[in-house]
PQR file with spaces between the fields and no chain letter, atoms N, CA, C, O and H, PARSE charges and radii, in Angstrom:
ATOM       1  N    UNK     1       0.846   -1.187    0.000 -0.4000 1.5000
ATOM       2  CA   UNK     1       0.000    0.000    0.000 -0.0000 2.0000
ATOM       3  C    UNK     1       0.888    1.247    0.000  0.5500 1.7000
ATOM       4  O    UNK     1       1.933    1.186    0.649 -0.5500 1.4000
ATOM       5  N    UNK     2       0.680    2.018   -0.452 -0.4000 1.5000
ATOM       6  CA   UNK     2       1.273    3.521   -0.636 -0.0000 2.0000
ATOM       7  C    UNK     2       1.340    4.624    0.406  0.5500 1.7000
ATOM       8  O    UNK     2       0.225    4.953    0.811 -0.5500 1.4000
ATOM       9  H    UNK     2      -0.169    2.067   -0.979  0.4000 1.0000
ATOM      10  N    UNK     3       2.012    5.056    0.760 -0.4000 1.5000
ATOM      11  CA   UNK     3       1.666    6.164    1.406 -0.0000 2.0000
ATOM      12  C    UNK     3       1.003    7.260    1.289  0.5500 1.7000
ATOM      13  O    UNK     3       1.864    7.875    0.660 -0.5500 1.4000
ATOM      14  H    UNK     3       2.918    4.788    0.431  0.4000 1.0000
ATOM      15  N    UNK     4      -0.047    8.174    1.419 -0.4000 1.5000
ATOM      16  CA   UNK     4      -0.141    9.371    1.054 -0.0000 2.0000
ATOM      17  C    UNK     4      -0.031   10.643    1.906  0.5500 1.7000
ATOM      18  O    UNK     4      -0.057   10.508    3.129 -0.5500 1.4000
ATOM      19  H    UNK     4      -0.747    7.675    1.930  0.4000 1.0000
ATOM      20  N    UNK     5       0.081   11.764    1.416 -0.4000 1.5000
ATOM      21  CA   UNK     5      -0.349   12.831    2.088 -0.0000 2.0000
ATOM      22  C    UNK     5      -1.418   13.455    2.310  0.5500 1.7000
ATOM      23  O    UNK     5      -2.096   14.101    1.511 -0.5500 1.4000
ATOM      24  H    UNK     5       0.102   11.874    0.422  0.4000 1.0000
ATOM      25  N    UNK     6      -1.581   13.273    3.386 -0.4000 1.5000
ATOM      26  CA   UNK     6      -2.929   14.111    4.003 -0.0000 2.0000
ATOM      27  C    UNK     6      -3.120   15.551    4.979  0.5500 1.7000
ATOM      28  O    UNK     6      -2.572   15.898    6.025 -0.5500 1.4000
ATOM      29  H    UNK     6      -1.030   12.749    4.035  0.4000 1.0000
ATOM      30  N    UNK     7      -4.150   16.188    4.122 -0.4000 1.5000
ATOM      31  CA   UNK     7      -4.053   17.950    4.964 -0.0000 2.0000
ATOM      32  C    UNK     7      -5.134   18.051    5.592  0.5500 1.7000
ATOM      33  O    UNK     7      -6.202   18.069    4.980 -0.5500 1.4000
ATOM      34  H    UNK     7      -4.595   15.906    3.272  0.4000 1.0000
ATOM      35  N    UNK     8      -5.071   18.134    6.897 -0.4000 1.5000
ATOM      36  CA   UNK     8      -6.685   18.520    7.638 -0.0000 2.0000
ATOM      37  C    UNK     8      -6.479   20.274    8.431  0.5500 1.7000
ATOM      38  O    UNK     8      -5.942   20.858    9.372 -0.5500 1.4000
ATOM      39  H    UNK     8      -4.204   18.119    7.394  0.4000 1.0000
ATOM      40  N    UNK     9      -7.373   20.486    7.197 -0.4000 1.5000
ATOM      41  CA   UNK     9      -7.552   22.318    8.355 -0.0000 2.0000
ATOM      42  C    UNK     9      -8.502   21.923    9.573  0.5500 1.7000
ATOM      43  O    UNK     9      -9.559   21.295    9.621 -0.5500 1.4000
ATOM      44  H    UNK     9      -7.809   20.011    6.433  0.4000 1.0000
ATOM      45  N    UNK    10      -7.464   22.728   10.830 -0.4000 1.5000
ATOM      46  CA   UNK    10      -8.098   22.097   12.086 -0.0000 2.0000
ATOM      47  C    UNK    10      -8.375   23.856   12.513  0.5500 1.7000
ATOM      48  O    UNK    10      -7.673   24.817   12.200 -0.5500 1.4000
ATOM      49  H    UNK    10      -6.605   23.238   10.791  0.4000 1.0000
ATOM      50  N    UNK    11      -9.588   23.832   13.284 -0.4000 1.5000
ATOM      51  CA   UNK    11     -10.182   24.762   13.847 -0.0000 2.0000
ATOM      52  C    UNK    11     -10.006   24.137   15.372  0.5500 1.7000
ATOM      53  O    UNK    11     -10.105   22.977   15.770 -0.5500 1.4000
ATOM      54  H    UNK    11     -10.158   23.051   13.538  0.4000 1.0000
ATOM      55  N    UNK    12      -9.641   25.632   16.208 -0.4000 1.5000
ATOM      56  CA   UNK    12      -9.604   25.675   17.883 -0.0000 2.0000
ATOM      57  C    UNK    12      -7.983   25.541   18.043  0.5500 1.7000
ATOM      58  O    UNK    12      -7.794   25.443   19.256 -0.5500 1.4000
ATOM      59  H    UNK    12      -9.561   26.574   15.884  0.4000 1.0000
ATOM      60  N    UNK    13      -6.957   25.503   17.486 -0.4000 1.5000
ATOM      61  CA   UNK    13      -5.872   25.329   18.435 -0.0000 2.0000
ATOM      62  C    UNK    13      -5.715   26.932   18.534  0.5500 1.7000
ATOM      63  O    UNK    13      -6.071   27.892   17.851 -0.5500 1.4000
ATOM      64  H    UNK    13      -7.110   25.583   16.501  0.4000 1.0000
ATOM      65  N    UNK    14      -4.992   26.731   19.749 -0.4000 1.5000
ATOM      66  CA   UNK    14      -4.280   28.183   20.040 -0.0000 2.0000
ATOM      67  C    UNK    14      -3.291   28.859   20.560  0.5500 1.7000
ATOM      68  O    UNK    14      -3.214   30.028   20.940 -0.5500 1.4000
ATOM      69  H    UNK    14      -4.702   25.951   20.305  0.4000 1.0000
ATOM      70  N    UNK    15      -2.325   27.750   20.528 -0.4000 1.5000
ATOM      71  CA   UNK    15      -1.312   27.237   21.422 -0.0000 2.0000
ATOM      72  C    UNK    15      -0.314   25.833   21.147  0.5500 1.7000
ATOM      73  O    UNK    15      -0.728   24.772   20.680 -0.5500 1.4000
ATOM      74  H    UNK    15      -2.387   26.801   20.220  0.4000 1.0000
ATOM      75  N    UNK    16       1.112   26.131   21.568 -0.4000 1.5000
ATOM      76  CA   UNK    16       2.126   24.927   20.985 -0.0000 2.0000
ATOM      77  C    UNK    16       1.306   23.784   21.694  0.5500 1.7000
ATOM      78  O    UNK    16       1.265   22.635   21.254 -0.5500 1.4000
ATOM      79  H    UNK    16       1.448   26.993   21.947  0.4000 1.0000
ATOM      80  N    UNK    17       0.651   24.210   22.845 -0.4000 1.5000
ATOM      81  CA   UNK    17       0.108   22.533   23.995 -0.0000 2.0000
ATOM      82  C    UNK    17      -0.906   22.260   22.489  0.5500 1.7000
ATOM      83  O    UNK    17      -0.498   21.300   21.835 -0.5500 1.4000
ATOM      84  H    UNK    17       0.684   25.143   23.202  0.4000 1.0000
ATOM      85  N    UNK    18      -1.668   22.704   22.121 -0.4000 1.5000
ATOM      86  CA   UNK    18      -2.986   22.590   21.600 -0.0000 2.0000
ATOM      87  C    UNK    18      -1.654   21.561   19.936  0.5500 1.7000
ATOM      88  O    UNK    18      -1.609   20.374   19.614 -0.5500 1.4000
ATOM      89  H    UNK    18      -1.999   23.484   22.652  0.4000 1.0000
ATOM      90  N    UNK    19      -1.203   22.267   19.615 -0.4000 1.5000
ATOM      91  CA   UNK    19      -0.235   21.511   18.566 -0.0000 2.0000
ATOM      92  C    UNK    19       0.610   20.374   18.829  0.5500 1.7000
ATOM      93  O    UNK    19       1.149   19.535   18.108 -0.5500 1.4000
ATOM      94  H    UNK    19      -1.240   23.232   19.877  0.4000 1.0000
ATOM      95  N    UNK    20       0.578   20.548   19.842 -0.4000 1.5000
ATOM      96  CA   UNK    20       1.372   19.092   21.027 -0.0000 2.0000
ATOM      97  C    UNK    20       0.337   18.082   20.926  0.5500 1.7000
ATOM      98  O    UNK    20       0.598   16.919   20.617 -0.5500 1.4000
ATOM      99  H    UNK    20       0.139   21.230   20.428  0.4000 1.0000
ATOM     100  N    UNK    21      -0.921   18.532   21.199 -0.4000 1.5000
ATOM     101  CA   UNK    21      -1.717   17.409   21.495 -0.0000 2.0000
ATOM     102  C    UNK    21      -2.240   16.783   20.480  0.5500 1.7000
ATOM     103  O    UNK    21      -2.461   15.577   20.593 -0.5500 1.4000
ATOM     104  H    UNK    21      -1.133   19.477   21.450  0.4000 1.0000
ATOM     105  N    UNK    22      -2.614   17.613   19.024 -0.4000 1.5000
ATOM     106  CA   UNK    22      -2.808   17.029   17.871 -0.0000 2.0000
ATOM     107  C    UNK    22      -1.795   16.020   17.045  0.5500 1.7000
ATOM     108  O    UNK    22      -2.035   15.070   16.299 -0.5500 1.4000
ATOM     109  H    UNK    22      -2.435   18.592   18.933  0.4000 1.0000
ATOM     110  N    UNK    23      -0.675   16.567   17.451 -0.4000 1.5000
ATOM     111  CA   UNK    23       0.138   15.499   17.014 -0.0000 2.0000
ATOM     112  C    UNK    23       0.498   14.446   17.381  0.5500 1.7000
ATOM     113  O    UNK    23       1.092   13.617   16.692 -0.5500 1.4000
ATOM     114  H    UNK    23      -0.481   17.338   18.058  0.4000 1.0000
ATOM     115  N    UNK    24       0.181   14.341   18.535 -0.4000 1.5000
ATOM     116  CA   UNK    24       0.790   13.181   19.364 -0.0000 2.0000
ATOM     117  C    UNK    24      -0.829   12.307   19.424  0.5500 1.7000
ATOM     118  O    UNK    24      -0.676   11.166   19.857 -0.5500 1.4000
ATOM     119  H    UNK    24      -0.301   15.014   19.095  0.4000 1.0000
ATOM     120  N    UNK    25      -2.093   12.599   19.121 -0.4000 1.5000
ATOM     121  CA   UNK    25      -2.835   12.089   18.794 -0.0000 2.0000
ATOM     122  C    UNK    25      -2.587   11.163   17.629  0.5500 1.7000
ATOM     123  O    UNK    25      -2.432    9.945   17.546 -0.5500 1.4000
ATOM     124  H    UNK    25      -2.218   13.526   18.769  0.4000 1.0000
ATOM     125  N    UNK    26      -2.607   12.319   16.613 -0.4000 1.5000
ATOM     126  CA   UNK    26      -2.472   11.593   15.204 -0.0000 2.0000
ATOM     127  C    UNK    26      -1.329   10.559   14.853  0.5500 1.7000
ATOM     128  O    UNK    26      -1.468    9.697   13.985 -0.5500 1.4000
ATOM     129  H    UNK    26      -2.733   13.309   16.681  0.4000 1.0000
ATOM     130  N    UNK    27      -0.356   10.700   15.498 -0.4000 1.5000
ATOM     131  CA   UNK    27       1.137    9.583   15.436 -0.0000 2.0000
ATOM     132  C    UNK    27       0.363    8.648   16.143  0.5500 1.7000
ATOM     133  O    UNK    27       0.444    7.469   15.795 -0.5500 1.4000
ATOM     134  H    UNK    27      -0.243   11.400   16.203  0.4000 1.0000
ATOM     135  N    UNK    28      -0.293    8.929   16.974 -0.4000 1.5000
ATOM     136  CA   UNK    28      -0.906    7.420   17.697 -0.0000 2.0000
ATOM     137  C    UNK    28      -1.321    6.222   16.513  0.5500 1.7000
ATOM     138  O    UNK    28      -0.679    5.198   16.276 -0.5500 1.4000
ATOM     139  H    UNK    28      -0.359    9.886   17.257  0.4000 1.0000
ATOM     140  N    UNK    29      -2.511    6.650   15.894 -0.4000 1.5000
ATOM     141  CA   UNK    29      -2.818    5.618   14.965 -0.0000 2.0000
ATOM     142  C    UNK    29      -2.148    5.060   13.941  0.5500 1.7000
ATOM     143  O    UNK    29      -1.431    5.642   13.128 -0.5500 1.4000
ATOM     144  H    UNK    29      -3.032    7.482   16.086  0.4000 1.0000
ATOM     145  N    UNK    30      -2.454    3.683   14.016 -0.4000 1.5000
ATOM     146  CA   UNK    30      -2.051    2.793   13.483 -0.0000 2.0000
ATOM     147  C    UNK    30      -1.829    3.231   11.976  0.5500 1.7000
ATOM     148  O    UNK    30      -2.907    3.461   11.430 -0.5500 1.4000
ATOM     149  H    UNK    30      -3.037    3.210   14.677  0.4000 1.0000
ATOM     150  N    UNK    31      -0.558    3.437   11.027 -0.4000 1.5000
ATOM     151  CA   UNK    31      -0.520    3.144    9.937 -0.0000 2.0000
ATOM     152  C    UNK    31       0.001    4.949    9.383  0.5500 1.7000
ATOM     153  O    UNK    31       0.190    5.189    8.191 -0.5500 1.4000
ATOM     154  H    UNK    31       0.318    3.249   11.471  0.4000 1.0000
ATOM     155  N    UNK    32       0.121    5.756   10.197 -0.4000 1.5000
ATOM     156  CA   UNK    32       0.566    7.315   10.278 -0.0000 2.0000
ATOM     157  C    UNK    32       1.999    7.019   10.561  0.5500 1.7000
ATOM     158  O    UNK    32       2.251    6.396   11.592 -0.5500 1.4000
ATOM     159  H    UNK    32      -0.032    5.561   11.166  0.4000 1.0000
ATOM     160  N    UNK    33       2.766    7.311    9.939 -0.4000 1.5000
ATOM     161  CA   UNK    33       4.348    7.742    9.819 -0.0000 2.0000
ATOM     162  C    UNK    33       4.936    9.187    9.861  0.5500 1.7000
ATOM     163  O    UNK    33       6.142    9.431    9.905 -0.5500 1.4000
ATOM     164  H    UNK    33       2.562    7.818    9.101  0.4000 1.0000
ATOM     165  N    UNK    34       4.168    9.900    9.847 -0.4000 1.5000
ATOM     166  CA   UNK    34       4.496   11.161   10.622 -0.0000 2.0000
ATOM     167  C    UNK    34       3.528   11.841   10.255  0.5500 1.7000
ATOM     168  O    UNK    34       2.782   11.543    9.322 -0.5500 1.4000
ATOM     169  H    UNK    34       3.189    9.702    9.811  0.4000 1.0000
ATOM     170  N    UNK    35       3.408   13.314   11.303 -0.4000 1.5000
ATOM     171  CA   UNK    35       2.279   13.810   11.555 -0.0000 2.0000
ATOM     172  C    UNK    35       2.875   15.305   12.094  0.5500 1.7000
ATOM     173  O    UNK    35       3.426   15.393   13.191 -0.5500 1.4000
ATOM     174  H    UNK    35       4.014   13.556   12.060  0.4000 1.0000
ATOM     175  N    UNK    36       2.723   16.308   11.317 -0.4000 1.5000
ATOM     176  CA   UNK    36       3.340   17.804   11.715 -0.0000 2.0000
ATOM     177  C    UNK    36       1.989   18.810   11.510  0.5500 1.7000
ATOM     178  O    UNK    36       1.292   19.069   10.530 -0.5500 1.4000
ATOM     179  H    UNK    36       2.275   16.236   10.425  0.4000 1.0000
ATOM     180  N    UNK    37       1.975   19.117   12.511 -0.4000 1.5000
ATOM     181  CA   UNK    37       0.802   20.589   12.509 -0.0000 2.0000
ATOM     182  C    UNK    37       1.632   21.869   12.852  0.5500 1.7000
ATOM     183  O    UNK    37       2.418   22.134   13.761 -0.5500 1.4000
ATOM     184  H    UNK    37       2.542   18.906   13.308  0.4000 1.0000
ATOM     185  N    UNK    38       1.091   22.653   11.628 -0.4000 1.5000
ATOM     186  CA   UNK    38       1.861   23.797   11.403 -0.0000 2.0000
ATOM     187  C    UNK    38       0.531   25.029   12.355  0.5500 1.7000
ATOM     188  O    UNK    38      -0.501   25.299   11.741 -0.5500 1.4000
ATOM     189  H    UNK    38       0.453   22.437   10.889  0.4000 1.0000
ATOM     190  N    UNK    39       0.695   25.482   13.430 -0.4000 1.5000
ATOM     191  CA   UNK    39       0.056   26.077   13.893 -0.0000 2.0000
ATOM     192  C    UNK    39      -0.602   27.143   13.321  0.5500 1.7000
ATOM     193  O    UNK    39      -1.769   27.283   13.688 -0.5500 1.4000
ATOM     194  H    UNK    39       1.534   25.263   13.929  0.4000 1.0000
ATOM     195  N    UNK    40       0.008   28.257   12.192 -0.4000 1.5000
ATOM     196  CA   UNK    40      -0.437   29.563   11.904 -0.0000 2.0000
ATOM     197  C    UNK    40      -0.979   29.099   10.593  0.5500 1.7000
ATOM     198  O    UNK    40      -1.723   29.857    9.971 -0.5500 1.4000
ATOM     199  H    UNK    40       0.956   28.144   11.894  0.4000 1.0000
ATOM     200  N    UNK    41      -0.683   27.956   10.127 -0.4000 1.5000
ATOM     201  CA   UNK    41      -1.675   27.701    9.185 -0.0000 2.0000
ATOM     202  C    UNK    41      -2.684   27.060    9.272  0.5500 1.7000
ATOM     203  O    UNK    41      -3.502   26.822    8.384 -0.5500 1.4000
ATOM     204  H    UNK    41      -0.078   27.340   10.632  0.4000 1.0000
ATOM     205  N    UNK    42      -2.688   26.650   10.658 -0.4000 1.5000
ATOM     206  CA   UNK    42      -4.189   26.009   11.575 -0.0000 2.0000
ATOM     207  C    UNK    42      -4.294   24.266   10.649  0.5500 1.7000
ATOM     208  O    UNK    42      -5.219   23.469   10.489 -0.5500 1.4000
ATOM     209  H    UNK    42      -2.023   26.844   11.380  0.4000 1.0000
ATOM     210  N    UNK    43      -2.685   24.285   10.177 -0.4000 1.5000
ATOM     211  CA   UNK    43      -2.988   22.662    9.894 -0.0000 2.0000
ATOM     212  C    UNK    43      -2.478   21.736   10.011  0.5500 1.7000
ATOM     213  O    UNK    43      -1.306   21.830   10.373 -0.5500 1.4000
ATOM     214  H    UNK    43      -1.934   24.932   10.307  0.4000 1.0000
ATOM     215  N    UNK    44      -2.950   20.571    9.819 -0.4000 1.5000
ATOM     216  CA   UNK    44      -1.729   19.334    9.786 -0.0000 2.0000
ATOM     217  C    UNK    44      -1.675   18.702    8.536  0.5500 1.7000
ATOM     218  O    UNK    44      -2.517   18.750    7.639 -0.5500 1.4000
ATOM     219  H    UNK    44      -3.902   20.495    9.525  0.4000 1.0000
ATOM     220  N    UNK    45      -0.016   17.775    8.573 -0.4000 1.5000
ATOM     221  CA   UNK    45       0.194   17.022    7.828 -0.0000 2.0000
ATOM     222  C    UNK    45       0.545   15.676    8.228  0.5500 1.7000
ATOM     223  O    UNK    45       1.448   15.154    8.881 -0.5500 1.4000
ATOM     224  H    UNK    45       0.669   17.736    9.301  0.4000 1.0000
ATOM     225  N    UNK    46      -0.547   15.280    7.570 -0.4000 1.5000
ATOM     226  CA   UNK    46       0.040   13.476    7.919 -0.0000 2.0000
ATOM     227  C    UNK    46       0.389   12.877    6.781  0.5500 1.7000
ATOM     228  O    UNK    46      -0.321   13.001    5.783 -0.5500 1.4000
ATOM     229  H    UNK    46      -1.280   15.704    7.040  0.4000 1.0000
ATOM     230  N    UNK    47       1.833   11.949    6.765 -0.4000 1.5000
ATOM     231  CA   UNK    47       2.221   11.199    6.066 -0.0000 2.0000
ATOM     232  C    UNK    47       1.503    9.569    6.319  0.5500 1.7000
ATOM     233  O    UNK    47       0.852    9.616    7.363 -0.5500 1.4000
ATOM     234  H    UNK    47       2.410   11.848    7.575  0.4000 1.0000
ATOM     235  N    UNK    48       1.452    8.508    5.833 -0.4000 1.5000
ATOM     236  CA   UNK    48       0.984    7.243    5.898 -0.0000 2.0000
ATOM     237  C    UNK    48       0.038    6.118    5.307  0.5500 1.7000
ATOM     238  O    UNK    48       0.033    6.122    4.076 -0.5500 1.4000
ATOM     239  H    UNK    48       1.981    8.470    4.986  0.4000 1.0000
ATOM     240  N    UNK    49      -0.663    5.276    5.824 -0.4000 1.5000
ATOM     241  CA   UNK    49      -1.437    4.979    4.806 -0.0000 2.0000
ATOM     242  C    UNK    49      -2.852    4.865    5.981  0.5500 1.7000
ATOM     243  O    UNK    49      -3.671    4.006    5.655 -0.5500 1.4000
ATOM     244  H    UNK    49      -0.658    5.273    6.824  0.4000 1.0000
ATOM     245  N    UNK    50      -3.209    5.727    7.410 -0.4000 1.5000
ATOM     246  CA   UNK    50      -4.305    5.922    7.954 -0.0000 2.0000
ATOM     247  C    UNK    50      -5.401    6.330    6.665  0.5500 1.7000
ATOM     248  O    UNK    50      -5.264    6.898    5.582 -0.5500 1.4000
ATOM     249  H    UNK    50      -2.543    6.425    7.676  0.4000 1.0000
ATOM     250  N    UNK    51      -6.217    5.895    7.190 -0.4000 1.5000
ATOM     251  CA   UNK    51      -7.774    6.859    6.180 -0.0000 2.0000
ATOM     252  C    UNK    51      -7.806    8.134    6.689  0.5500 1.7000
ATOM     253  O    UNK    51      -6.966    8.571    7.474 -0.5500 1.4000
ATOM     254  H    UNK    51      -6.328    5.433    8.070  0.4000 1.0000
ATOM     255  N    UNK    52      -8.735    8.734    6.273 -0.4000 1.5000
ATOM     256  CA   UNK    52      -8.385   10.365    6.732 -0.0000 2.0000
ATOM     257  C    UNK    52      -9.859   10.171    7.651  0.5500 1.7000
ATOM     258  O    UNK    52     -10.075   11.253    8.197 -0.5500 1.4000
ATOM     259  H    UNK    52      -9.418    8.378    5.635  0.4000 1.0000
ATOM     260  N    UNK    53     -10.794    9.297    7.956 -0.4000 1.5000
ATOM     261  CA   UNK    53     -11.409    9.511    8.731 -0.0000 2.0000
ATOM     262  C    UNK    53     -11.299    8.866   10.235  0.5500 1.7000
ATOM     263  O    UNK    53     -12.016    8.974   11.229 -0.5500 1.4000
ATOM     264  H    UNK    53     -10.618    8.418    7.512  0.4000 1.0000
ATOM     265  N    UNK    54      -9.823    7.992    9.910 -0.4000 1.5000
ATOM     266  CA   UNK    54      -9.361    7.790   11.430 -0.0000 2.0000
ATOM     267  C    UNK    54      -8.577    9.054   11.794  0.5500 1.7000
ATOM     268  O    UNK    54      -8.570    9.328   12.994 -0.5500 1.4000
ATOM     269  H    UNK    54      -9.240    7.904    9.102  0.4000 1.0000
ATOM     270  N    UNK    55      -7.842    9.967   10.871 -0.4000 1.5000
ATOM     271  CA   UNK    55      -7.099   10.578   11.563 -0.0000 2.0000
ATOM     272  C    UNK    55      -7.928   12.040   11.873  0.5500 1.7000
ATOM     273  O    UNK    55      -7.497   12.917   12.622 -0.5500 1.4000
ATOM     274  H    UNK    55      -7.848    9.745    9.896  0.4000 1.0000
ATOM     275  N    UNK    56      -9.269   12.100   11.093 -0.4000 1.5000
ATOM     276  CA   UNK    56     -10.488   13.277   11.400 -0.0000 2.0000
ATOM     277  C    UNK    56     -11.245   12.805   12.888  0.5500 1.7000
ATOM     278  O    UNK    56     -11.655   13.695   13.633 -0.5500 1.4000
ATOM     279  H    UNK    56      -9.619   11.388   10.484  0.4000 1.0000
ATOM     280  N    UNK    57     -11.358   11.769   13.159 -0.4000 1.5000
ATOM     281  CA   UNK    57     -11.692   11.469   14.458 -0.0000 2.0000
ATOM     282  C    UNK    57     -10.503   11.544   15.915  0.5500 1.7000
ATOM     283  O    UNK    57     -10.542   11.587   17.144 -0.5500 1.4000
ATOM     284  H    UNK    57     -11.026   11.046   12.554  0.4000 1.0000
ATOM     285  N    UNK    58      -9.989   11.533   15.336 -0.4000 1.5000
ATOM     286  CA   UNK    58      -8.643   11.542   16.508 -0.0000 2.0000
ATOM     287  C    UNK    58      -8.309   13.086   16.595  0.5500 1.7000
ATOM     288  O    UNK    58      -8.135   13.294   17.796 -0.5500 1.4000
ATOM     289  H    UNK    58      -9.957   11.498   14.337  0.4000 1.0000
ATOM     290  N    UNK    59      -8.198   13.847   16.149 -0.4000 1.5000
ATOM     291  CA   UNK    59      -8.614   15.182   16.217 -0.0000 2.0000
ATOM     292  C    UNK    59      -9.486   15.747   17.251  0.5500 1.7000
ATOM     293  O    UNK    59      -9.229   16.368   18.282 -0.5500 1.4000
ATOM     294  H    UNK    59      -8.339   13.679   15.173  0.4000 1.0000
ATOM     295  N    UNK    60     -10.753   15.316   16.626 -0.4000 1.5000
ATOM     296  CA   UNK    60     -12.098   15.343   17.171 -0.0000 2.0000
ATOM     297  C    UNK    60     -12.172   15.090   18.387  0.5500 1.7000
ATOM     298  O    UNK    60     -12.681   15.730   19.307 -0.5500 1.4000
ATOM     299  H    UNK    60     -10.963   14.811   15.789  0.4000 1.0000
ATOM     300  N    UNK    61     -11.529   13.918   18.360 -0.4000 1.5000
ATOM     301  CA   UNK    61     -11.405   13.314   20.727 -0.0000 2.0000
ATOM     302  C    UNK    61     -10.636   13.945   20.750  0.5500 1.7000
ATOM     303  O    UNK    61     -10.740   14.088   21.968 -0.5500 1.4000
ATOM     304  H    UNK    61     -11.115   13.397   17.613  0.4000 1.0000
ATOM     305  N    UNK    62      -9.550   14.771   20.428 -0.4000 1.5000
ATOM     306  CA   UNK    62      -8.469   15.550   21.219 -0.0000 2.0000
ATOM     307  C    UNK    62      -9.116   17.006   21.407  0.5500 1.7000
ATOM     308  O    UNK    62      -8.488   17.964   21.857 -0.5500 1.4000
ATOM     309  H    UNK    62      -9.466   14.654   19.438  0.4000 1.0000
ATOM     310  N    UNK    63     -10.498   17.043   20.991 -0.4000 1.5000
ATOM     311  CA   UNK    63     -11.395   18.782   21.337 -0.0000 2.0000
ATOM     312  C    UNK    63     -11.287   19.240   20.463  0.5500 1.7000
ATOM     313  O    UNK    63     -11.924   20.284   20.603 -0.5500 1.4000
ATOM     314  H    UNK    63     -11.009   16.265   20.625  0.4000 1.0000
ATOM     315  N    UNK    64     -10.798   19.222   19.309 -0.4000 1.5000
ATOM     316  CA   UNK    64     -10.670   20.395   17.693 -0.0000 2.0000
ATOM     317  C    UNK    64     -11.600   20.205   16.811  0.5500 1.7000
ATOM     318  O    UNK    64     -12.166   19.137   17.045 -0.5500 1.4000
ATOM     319  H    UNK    64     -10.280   18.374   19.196  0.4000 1.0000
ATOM     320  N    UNK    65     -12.053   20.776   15.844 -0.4000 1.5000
ATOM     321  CA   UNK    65     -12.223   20.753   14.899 -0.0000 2.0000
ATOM     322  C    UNK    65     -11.681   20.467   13.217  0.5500 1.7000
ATOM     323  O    UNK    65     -10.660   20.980   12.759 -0.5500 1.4000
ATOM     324  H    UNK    65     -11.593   21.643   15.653  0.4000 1.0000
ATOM     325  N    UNK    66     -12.335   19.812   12.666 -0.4000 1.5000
ATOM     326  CA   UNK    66     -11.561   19.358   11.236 -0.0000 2.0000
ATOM     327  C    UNK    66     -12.688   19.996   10.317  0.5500 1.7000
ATOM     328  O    UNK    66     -13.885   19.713   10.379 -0.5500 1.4000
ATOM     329  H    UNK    66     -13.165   19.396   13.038  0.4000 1.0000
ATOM     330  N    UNK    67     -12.090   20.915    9.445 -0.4000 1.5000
ATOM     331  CA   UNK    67     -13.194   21.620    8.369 -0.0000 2.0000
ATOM     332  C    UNK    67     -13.068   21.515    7.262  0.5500 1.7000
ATOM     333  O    UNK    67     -13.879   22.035    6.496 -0.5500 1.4000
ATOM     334  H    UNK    67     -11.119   21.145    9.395  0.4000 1.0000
């Protein structure tokens, strides 16, 4: 299976903790090989082969928004 790149604009962070916590969410799941949220662009990037609606839910339990 391939890897791809995936971009989720996240609404509510506001803060490195708030970027701390999205990432260390999203590295959690299974099949994500890296995972960088760029704060002032309110987004992340995940490398891997997660679906984007495991890594839109893991977001979601960490309190943010995905738009």
């Amino acid at each position: 299976m391939s890897q791809e790149q995936t971009v989720l604009k996240i609404e509510g962070m506001s803060c490195g903790h708030c970027k701390m916590s999205v990432e260390k969410a999203l590295q959690a799941i299974p099949g994500v090989v890296s995972a960088s949220v760029d704060l002032a662009k309110k987004e992340a990037l995940v490398t891997g082969t997660a679906s984007r609606a495991a890594l839109v839910k893991a977001v979601e339990d960490t309190g943010f928004d995905v738009v």
